[in-house]
HTML snippet that shows the backbone in 3Dmol.js (N, CA, C, O; Angstrom):
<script src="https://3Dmol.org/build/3Dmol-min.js"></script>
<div id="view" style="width:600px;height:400px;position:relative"></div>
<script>
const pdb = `
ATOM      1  N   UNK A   1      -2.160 113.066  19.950  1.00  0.00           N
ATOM      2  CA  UNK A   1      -1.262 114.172  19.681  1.00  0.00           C
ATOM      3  C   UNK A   1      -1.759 114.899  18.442  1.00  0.00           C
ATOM      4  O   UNK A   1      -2.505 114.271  17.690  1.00  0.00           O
ATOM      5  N   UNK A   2      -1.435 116.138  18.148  1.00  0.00           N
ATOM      6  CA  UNK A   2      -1.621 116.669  17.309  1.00  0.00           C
ATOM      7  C   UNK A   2      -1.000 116.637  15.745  1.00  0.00           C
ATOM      8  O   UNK A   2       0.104 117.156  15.577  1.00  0.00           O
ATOM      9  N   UNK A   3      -1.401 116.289  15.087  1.00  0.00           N
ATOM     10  CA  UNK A   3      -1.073 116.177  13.828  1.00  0.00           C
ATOM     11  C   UNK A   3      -0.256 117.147  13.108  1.00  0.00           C
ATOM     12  O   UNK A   3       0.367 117.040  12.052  1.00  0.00           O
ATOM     13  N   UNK A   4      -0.419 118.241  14.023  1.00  0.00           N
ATOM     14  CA  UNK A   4       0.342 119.122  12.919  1.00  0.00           C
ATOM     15  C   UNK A   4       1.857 118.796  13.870  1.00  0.00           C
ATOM     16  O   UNK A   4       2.846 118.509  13.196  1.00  0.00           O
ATOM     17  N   UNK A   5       2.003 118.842  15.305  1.00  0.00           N
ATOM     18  CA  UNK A   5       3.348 118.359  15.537  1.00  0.00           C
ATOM     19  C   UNK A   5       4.025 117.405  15.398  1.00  0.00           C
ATOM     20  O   UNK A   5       5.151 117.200  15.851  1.00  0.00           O
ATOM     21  N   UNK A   6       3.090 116.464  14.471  1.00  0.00           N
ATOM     22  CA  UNK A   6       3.792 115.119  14.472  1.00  0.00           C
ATOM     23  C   UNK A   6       4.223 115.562  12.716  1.00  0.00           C
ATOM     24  O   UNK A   6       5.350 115.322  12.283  1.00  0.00           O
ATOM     25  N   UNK A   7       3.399 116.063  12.062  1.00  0.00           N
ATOM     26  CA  UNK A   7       3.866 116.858  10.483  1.00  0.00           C
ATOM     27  C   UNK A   7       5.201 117.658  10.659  1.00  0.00           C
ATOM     28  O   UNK A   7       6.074 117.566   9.796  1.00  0.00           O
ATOM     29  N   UNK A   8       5.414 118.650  12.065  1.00  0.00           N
ATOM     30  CA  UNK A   8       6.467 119.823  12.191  1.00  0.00           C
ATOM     31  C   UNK A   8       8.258 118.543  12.322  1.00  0.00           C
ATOM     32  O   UNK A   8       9.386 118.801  11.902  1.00  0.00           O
ATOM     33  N   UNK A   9       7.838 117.471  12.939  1.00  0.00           N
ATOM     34  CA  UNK A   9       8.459 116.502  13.209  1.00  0.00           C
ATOM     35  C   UNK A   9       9.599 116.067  12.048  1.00  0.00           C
ATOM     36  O   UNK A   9      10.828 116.025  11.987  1.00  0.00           O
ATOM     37  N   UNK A  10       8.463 115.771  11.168  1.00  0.00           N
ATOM     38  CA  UNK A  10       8.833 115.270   9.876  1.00  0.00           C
ATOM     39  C   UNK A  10       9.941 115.584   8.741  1.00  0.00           C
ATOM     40  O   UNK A  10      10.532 114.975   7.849  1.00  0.00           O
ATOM     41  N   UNK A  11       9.861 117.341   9.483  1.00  0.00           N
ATOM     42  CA  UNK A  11      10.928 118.230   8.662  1.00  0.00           C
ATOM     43  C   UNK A  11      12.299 117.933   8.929  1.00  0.00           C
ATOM     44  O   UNK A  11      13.238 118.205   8.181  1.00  0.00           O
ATOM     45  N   UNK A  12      12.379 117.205  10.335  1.00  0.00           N
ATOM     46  CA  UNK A  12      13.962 117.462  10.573  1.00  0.00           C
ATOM     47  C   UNK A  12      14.217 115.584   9.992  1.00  0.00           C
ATOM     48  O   UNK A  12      13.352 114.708   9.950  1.00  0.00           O
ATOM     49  N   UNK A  13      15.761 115.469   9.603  1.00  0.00           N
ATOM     50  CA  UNK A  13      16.204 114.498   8.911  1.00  0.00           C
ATOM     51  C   UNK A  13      16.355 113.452   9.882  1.00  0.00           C
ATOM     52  O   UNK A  13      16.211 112.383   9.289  1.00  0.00           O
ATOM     53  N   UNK A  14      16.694 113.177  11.724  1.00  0.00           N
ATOM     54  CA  UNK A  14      16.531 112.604  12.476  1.00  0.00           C
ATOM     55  C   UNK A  14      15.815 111.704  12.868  1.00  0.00           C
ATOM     56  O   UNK A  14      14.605 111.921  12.933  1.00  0.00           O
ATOM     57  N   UNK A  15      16.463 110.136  13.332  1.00  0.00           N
ATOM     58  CA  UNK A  15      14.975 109.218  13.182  1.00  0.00           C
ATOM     59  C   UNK A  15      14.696 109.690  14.896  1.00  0.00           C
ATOM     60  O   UNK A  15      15.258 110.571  15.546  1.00  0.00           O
ATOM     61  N   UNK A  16      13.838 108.932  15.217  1.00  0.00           N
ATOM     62  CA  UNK A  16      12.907 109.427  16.200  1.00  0.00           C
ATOM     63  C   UNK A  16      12.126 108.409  17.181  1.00  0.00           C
ATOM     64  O   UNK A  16      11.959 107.461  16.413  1.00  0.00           O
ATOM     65  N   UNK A  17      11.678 108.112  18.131  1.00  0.00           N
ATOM     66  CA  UNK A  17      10.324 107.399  18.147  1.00  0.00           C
ATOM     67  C   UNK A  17       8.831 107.729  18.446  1.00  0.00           C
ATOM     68  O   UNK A  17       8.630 108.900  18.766  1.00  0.00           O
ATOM     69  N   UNK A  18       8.011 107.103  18.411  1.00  0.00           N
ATOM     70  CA  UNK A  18       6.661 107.485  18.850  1.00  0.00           C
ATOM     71  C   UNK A  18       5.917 106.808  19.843  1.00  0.00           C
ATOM     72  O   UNK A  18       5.134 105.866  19.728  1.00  0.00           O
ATOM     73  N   UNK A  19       6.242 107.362  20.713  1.00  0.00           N
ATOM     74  CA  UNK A  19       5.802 106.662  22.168  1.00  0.00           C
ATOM     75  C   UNK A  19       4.233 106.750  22.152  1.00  0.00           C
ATOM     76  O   UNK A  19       3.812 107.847  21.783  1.00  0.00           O
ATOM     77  N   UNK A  20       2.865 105.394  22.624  1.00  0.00           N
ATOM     78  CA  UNK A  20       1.878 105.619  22.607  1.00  0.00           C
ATOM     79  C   UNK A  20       1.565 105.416  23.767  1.00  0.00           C
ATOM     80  O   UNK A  20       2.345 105.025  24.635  1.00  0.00           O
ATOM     81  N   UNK A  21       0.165 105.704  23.947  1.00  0.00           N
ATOM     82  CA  UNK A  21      -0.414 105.507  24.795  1.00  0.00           C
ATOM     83  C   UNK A  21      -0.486 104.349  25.976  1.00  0.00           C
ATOM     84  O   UNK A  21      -0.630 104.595  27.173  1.00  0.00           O
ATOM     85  N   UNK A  22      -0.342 102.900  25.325  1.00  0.00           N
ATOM     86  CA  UNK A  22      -0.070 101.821  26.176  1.00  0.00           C
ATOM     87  C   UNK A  22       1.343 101.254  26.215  1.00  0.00           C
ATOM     88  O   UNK A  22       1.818 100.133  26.032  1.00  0.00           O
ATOM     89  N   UNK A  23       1.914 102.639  26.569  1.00  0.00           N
ATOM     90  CA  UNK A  23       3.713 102.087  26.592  1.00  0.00           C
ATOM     91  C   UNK A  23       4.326 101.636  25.063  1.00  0.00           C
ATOM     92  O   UNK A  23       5.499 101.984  24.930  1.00  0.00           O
ATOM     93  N   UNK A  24       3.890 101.102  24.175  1.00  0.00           N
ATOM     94  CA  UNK A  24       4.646 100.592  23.178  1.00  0.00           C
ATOM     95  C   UNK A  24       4.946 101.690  22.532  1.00  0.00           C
ATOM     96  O   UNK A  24       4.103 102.576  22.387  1.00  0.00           O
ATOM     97  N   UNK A  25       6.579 101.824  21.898  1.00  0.00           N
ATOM     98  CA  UNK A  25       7.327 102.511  21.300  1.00  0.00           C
ATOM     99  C   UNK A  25       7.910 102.341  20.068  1.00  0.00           C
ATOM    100  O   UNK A  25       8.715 101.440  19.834  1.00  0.00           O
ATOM    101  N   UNK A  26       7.447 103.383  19.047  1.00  0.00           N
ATOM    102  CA  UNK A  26       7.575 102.735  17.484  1.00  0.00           C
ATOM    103  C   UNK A  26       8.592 103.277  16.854  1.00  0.00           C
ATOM    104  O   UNK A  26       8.269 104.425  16.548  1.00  0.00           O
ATOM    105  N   UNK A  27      10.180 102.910  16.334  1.00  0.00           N
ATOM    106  CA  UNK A  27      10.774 103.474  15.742  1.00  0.00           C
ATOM    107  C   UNK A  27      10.583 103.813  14.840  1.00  0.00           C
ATOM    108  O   UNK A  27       9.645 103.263  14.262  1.00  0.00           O
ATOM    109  N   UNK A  28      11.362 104.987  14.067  1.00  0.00           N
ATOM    110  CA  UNK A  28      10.895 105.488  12.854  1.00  0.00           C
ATOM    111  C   UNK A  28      12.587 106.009  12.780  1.00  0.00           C
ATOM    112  O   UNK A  28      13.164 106.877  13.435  1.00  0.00           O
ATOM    113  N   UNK A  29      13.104 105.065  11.670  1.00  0.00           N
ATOM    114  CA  UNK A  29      14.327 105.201  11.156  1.00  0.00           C
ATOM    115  C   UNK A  29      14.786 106.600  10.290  1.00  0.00           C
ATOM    116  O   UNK A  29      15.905 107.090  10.440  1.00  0.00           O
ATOM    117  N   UNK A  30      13.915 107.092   9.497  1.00  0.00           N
ATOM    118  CA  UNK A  30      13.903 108.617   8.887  1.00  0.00           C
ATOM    119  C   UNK A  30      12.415 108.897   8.578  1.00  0.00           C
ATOM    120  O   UNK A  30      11.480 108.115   8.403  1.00  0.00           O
ATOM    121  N   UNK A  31      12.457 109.854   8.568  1.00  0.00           N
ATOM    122  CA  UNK A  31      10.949 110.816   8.165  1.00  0.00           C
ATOM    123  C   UNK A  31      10.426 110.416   7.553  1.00  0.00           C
ATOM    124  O   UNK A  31       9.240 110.238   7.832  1.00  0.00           O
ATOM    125  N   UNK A  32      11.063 109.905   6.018  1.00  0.00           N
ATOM    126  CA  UNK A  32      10.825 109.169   5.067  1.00  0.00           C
ATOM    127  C   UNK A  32       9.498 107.843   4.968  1.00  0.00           C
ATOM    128  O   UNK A  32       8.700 107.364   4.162  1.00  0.00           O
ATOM    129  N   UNK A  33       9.829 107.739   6.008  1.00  0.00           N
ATOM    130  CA  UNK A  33       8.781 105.983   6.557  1.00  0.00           C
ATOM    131  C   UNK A  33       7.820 106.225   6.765  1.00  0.00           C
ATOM    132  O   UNK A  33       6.932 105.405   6.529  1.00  0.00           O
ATOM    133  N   UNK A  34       7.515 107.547   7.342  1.00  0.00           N
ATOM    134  CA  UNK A  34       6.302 107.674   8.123  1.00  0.00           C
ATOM    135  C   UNK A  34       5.557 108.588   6.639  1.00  0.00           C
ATOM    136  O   UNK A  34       6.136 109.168   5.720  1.00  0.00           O
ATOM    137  N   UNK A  35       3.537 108.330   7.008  1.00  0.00           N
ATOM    138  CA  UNK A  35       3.073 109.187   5.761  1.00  0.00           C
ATOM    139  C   UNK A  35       1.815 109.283   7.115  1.00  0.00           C
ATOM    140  O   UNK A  35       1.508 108.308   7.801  1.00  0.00           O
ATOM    141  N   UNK A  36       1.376 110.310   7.233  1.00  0.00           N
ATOM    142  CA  UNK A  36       0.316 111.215   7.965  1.00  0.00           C
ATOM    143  C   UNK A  36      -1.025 111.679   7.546  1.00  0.00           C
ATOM    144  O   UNK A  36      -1.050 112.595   6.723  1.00  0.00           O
ATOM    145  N   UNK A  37      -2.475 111.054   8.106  1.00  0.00           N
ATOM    146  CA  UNK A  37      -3.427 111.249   7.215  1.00  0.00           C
ATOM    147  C   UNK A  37      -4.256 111.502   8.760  1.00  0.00           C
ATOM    148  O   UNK A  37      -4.127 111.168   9.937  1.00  0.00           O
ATOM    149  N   UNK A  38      -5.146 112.293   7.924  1.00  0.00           N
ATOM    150  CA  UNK A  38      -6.531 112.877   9.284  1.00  0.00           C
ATOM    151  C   UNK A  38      -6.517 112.088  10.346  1.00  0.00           C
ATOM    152  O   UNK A  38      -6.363 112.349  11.539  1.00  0.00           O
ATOM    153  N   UNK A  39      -6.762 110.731   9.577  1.00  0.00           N
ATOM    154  CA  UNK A  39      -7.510 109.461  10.720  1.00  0.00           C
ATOM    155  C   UNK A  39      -6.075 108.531  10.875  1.00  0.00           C
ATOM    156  O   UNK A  39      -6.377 107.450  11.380  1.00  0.00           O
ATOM    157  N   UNK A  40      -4.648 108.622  10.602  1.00  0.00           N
ATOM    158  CA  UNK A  40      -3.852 107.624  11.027  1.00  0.00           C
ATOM    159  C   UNK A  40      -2.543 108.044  10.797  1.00  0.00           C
ATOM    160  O   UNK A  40      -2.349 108.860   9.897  1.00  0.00           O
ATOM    161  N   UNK A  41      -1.705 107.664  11.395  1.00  0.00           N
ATOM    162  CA  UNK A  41       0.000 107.342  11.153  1.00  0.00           C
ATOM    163  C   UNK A  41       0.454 106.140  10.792  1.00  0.00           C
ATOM    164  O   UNK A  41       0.460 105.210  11.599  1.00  0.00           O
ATOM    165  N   UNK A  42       0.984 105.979   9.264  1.00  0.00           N
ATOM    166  CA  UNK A  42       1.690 104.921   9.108  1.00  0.00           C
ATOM    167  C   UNK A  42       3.169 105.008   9.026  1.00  0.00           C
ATOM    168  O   UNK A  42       3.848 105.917   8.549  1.00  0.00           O
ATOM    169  N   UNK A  43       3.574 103.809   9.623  1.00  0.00           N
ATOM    170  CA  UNK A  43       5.138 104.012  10.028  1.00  0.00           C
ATOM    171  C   UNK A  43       5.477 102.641   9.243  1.00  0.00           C
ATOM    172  O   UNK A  43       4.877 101.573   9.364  1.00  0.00           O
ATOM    173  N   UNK A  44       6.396 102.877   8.550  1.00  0.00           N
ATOM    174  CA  UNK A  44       7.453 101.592   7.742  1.00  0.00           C
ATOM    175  C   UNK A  44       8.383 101.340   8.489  1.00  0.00           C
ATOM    176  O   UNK A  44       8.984 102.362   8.820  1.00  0.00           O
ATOM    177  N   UNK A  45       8.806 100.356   8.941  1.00  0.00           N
ATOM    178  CA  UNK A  45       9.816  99.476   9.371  1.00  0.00           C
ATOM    179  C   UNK A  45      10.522  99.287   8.056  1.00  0.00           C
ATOM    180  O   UNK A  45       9.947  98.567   7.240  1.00  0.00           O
ATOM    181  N   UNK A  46      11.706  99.832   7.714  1.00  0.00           N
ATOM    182  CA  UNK A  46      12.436  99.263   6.724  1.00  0.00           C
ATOM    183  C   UNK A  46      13.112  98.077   6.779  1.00  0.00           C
ATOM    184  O   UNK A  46      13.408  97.435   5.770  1.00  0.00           O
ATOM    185  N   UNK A  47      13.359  97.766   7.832  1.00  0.00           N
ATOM    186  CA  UNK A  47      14.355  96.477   7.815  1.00  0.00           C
ATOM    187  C   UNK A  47      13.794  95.468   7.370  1.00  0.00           C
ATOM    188  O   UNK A  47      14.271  94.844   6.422  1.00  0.00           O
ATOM    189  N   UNK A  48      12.274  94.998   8.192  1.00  0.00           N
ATOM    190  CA  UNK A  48      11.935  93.884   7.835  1.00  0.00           C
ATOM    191  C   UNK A  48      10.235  94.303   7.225  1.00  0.00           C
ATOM    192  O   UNK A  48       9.301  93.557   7.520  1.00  0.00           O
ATOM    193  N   UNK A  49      10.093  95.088   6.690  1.00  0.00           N
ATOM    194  CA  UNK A  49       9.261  95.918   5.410  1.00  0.00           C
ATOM    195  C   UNK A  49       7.446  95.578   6.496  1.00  0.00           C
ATOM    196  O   UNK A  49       6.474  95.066   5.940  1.00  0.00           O
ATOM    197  N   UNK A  50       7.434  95.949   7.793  1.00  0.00           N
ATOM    198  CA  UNK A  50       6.796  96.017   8.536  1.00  0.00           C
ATOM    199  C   UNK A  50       6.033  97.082   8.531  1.00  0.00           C
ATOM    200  O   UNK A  50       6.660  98.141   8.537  1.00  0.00           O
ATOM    201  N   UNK A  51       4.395  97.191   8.517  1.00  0.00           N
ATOM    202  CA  UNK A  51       3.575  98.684   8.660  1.00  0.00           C
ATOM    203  C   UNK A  51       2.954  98.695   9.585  1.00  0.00           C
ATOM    204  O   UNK A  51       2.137  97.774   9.586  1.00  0.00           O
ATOM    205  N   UNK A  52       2.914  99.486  10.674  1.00  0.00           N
ATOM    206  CA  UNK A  52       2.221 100.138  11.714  1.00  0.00           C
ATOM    207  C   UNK A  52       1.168 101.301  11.410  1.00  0.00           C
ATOM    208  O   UNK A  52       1.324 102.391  10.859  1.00  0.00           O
ATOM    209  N   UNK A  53      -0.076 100.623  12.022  1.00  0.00           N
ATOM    210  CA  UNK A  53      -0.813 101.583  11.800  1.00  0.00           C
ATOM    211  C   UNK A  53      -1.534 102.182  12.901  1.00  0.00           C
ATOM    212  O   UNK A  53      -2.120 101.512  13.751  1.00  0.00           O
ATOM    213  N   UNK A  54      -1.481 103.755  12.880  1.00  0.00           N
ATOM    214  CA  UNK A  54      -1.696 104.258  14.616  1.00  0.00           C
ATOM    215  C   UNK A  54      -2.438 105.403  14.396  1.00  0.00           C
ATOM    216  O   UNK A  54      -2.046 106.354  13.719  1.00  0.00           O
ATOM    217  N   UNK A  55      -3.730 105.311  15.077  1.00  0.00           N
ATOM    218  CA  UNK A  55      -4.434 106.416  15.514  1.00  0.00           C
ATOM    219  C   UNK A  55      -3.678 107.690  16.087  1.00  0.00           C
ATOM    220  O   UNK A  55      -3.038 107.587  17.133  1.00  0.00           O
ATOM    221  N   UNK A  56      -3.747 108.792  15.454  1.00  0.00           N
ATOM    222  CA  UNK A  56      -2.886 110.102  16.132  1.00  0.00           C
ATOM    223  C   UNK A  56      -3.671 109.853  17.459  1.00  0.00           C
ATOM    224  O   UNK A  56      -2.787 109.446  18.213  1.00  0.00           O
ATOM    225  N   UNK A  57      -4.673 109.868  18.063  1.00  0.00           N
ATOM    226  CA  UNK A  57      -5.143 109.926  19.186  1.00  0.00           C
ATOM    227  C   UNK A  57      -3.698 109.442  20.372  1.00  0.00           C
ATOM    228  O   UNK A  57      -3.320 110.193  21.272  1.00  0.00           O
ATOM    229  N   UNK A  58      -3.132 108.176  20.112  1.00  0.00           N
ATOM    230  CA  UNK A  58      -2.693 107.520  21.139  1.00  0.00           C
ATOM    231  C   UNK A  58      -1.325 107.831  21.089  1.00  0.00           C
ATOM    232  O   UNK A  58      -0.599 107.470  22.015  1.00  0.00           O
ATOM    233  N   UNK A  59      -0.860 108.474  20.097  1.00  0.00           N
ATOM    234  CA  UNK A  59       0.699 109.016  20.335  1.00  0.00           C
ATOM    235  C   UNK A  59       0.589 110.311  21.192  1.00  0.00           C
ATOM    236  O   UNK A  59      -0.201 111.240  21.028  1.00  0.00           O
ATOM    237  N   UNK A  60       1.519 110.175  22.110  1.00  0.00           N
ATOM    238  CA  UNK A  60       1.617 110.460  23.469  1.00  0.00           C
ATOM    239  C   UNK A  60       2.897 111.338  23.488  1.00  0.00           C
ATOM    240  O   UNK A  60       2.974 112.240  24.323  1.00  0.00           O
ATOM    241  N   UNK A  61       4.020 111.090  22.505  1.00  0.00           N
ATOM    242  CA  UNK A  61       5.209 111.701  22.713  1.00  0.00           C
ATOM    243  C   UNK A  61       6.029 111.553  21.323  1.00  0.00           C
ATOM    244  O   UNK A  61       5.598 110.636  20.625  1.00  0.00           O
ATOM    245  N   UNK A  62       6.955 112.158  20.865  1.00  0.00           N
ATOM    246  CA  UNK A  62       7.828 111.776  20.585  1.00  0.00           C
ATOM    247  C   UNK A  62       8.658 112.147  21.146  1.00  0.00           C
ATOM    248  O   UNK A  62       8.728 113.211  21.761  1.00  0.00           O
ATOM    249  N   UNK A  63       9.982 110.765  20.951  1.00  0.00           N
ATOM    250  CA  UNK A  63      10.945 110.639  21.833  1.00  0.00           C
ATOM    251  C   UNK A  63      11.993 110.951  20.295  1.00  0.00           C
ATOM    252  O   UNK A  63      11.812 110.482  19.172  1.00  0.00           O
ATOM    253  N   UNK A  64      13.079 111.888  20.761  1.00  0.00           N
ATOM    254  CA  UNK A  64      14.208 112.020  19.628  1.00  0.00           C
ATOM    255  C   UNK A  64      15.387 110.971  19.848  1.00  0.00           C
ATOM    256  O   UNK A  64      15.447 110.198  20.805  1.00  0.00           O
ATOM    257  N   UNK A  65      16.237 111.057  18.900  1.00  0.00           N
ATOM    258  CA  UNK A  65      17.212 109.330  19.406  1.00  0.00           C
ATOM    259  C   UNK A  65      18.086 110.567  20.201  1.00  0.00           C
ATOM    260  O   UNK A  65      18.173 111.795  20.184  1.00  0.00           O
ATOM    261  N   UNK A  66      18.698 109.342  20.936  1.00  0.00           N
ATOM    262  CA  UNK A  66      19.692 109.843  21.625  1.00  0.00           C
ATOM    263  C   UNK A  66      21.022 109.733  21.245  1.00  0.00           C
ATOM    264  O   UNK A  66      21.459 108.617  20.966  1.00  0.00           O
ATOM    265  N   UNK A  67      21.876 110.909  21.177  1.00  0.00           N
ATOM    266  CA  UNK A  67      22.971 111.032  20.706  1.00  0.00           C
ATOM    267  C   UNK A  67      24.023 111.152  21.865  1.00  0.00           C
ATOM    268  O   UNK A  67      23.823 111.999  22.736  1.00  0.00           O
ATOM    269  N   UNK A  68      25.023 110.429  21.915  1.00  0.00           N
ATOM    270  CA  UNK A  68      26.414 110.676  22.852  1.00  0.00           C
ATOM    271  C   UNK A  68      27.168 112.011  22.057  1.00  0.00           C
ATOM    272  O   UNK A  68      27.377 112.161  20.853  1.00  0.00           O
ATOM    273  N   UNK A  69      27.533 113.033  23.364  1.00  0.00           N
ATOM    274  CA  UNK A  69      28.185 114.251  22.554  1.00  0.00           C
ATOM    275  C   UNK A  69      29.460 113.900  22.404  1.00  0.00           C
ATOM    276  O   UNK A  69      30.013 113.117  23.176  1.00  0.00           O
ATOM    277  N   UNK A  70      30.085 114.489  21.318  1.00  0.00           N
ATOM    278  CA  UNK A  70      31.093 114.288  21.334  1.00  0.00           C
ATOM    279  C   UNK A  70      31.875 112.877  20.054  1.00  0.00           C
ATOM    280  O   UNK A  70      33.020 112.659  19.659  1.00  0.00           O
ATOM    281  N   UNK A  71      30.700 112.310  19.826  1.00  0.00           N
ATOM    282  CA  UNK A  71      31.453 111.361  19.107  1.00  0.00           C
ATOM    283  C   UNK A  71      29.904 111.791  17.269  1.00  0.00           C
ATOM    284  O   UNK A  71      28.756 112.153  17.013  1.00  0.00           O
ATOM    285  N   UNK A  72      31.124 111.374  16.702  1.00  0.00           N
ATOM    286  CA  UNK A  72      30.135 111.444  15.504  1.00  0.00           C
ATOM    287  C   UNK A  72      29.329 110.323  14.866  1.00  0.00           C
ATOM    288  O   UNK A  72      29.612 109.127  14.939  1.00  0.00           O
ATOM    289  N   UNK A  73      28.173 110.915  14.159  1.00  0.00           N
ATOM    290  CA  UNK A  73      27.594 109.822  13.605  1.00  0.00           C
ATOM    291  C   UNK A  73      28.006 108.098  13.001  1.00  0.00           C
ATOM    292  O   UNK A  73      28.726 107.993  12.008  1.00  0.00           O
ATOM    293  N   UNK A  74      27.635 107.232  13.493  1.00  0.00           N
ATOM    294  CA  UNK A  74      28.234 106.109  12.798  1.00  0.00           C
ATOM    295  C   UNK A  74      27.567 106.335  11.070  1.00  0.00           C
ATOM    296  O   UNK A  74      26.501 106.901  10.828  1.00  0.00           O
ATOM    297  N   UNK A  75      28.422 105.788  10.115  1.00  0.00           N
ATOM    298  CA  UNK A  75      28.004 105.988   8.846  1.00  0.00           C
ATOM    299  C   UNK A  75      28.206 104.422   8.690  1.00  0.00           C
ATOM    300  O   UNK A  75      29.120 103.804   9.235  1.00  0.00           O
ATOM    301  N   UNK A  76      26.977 103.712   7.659  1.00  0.00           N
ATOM    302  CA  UNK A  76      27.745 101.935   7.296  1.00  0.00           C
ATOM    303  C   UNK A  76      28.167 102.154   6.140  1.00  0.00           C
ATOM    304  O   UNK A  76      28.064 103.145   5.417  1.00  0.00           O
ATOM    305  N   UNK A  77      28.728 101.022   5.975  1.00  0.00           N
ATOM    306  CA  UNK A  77      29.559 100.682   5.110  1.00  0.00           C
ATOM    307  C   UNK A  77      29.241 100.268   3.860  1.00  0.00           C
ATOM    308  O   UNK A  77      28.127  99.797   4.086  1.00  0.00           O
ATOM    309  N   UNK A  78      29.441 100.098   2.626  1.00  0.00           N
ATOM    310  CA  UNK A  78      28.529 100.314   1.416  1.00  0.00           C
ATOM    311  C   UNK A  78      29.292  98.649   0.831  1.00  0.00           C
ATOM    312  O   UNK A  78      28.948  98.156  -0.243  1.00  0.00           O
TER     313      UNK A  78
END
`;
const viewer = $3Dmol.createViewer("view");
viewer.addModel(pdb, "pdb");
viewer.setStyle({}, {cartoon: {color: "spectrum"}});
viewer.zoomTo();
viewer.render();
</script>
């Protein structure tokens, strides 16, 4: 995929995923996680402080999360 749409991506506050090439699908909790370089995409897993590292070549899609209309964002609890 192209780098600059996976950069145009980045702008909106929405997490997302990144579907590759051999089926596996990488969440990306906010924009924030991900950092974009010529030769790679790295994606942070915040939960369990996990790094993925992915050739732009093999991202294939991004997939946006899916939202039910009608009901609002869950927010947690502090």
């Amino acid at each position: 995929m192209n780098l600059q749409i996976i950069r145009q991506r980045l702008n909106r506050p929405q997490a997302f995923t990144l579907r590759l090439s051999d089926g596996t699908r990488v969440p990306v909790a906010h924009p924030d996680f991900v950092a974009v370089a010529p030769w790679e995409v790295i994606v942070i897993d915040a939960k369990n402080k996990d790094i993925t590292r992915i050739d732009p070549i093999h991202v294939v899609a991004i997939e946006e999360e899916r939202r039910i209309p009608g009901k609002p964002n869950r927010k947690r609890k502090r």
